[in-house]
C-alpha positions in Angstrom: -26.4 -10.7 42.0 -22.8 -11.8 42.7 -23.4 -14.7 39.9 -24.3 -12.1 37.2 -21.1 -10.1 38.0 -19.1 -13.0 37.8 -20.7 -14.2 34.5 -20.4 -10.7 32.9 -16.8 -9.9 33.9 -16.0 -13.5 32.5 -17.4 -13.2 29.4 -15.1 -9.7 29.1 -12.2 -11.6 29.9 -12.7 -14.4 27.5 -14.0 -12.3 24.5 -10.7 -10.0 25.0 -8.4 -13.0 25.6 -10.0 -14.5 22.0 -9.1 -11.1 20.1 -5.2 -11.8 20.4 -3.3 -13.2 18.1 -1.9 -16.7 18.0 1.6 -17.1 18.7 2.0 -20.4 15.8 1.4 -17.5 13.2 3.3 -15.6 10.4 4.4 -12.1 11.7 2.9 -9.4 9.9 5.9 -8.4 8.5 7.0 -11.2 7.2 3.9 -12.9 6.0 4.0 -9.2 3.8 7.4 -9.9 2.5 6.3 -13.2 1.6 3.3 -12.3 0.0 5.4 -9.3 -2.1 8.2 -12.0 -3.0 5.1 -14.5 -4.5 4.1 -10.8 -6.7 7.2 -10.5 -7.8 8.0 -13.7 -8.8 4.6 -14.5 -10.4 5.8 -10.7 -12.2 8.8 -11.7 -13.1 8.1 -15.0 -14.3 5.3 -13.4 -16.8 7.4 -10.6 -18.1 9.7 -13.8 -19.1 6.6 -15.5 -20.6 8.0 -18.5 -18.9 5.1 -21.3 -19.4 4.2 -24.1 -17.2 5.2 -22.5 -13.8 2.3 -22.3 -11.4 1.8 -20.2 -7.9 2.0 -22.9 -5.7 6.0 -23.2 -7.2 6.4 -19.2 -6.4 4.6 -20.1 -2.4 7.1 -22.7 -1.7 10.1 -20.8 -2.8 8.8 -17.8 -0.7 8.3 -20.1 2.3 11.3 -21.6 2.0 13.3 -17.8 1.9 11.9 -17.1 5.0 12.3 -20.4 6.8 8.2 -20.9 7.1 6.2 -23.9 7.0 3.5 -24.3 5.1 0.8 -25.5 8.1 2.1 -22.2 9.6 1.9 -20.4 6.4 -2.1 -21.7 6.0 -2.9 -20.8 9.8 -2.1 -17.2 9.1 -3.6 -17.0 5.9 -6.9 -18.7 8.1 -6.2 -16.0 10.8 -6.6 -13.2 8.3 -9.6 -14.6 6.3 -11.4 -14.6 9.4 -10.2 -10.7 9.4 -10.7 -9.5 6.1 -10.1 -5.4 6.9 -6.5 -6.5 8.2 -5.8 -8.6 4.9 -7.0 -5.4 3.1 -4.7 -3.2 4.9 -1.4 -5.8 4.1 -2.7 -5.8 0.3 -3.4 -2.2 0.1 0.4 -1.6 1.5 2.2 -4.3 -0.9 0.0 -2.3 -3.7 1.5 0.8 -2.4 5.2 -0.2 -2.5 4.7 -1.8 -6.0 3.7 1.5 -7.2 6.8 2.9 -5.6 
């Protein structure tokens, strides 16, 4: 009897402790402003019809604004594939302030 409690409140801890978030990742906030700068570039650069400039170009300049690497930059963007309803939620906000 004692075994199954002890097997039950472990697996509580350890499917809680997986739920949090890394601490090697983007936070929120600023993988959200890095995402908007990467719009408004990519916006930016086709309102100038400029030719020859890809995304990756735009990611690297947003990265390096906000001092983030880019194995950091791909662990968060990992973490949030794995959590698609929080990805929604950052691009549903970025939509929001665009149409601001």
């Amino acid at each position: 009897m004692v075994k199954n409690w002890i097997f039950i409140i472990s697996i509580i801890c350890f499917g809680c402790a997986q739920n949090k978030i890394p601490q090697d990742l983007i936070p929120r906030e600023t993988f959200k402003s890095i995402l908007i700068d990467i719009k408004s570039a990519k916006s930016n650069n086709k309102a100038k019809q400029k030719i020859g400039t890809d995304s990756l170009f735009f990611l690297n300049q947003a990265l390096f604004k906000h001092g983030v690497s880019d194995t950091i930059y791909h662990k968060t963007v990992l973490f949030y594939a794995k959590r698609p309803e929080e990805l929604l939620a950052i691009i549903k906000e970025i939509e929001t302030l665009s149409a601001e």
